[in-house]
TIGULUM-626547 format. One record per residue (C-alpha): residue number from 0; residue in three letters; x, y, z. Coordinates in steps of 0.2 Angstrom, whole numbers. Example, Ala and Ser with C-alpha at 12.3 -4.5 7.8 and 13.67 -1.06 7.14 Angstrom:
# residues 2
{0; ALA; {62; -22; 39}}
{1; SER; {68; -5; 36}}
# end
This chain:
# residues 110
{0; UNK; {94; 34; -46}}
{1; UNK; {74; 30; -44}}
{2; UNK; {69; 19; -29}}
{3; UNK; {62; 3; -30}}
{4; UNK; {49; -9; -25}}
{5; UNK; {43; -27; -28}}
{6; UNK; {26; -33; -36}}
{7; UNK; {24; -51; -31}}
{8; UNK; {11; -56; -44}}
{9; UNK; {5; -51; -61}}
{10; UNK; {-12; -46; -53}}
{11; UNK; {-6; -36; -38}}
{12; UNK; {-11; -18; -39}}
{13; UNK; {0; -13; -25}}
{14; UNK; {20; -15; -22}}
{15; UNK; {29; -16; -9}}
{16; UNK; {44; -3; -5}}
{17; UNK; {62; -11; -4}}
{18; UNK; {66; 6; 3}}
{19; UNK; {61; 23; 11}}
{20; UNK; {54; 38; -3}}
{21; UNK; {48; 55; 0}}
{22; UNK; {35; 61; -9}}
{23; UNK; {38; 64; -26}}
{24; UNK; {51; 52; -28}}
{25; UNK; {49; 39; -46}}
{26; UNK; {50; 22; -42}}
{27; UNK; {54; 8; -50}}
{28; UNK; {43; -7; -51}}
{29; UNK; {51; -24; -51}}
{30; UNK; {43; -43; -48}}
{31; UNK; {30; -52; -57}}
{32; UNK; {26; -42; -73}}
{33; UNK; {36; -32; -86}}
{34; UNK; {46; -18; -79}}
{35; UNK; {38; 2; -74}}
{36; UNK; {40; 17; -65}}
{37; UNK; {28; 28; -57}}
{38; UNK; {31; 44; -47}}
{39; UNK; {25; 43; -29}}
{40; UNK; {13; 55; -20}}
{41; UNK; {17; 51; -2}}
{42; UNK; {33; 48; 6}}
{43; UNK; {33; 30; 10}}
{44; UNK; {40; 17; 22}}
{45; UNK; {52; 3; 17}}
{46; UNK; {39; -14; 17}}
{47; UNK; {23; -1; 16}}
{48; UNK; {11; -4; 0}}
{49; UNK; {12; 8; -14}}
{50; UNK; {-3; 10; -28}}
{51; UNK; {2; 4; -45}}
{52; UNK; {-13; 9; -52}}
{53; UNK; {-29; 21; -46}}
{54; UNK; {-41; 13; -34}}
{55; UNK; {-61; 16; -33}}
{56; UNK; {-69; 16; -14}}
{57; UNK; {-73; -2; -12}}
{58; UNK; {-61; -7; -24}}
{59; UNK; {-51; -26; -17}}
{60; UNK; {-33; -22; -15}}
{61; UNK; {-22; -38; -22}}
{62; UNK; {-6; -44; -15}}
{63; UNK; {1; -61; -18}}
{64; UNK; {-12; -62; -33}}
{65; UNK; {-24; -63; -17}}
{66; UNK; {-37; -48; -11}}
{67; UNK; {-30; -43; 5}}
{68; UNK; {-39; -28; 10}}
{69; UNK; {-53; -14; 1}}
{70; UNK; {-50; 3; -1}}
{71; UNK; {-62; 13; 10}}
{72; UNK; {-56; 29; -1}}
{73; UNK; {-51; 35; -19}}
{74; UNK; {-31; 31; -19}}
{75; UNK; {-22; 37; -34}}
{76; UNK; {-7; 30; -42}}
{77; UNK; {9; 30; -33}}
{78; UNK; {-1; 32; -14}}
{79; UNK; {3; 27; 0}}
{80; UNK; {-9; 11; 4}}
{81; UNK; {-10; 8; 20}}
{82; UNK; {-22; 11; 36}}
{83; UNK; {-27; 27; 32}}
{84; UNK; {-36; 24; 15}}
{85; UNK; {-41; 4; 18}}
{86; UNK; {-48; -10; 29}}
{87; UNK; {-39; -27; 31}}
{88; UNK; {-49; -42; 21}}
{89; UNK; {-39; -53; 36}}
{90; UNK; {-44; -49; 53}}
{91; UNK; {-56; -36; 59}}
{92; UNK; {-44; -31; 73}}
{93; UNK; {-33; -26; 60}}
{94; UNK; {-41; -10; 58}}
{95; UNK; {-39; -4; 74}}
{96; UNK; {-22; -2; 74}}
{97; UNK; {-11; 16; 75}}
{98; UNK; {-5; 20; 57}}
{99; UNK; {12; 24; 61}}
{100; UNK; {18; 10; 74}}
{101; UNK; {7; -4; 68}}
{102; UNK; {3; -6; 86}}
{103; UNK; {-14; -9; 95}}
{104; UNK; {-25; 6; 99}}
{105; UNK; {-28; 8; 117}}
{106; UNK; {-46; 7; 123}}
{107; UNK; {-49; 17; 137}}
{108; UNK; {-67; 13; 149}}
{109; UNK; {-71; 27; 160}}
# end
């Protein structure tokens, strides 16, 4: 059985995971459109962003049918989009933030 995630919006070139994959896994893609799969190259998060289609560096990534964030990188189909690969569109703290926890950056004054 393939795992799953959730394309809000026709336009949305990302989906979100309904549940933890490894690498390699094939994924189903539900929501807003008709129905896919893809295999994934990373192993991903439940509620982390997965590539539905390649991205070019300063490519607009779109969820909610809105951009949310640019890729600051080439991600291929079936990535992992998160951190790592692109800059939050919302909030320029956003960016600082440690990839795996989410949490703040600490930064430290000598």
């Amino acid at each position: 059985m393939s795992a799953q995630c959730f394309r809000i919006d026709a336009s949305d070139n990302v989906a979100t995971l309904l549940e933890d994959i490894d690498a390699g896994a094939e994924v189903q893609v539900r929501g807003e459109s008709m129905p896919f799969s893809l295999c994934a190259t990373d192993a991903i998060k439940t509620g982390h962003k997965i590539a539905l289609r390649p991205l070019t560096p300063g490519a607009l990534i779109v969820k909610y049918g809105f951009p949310i964030g640019e890729a600051t990188q080439s991600i291929a189909q079936g990535e992992w989009v998160h951190l790592h690969n692109c800059r939050s569109l919302y909030d320029a703290r956003s960016s600082n933030l440690d990839i795996d926890s989410g949490s703040r950056k600490e930064t430290r004054y000598v």
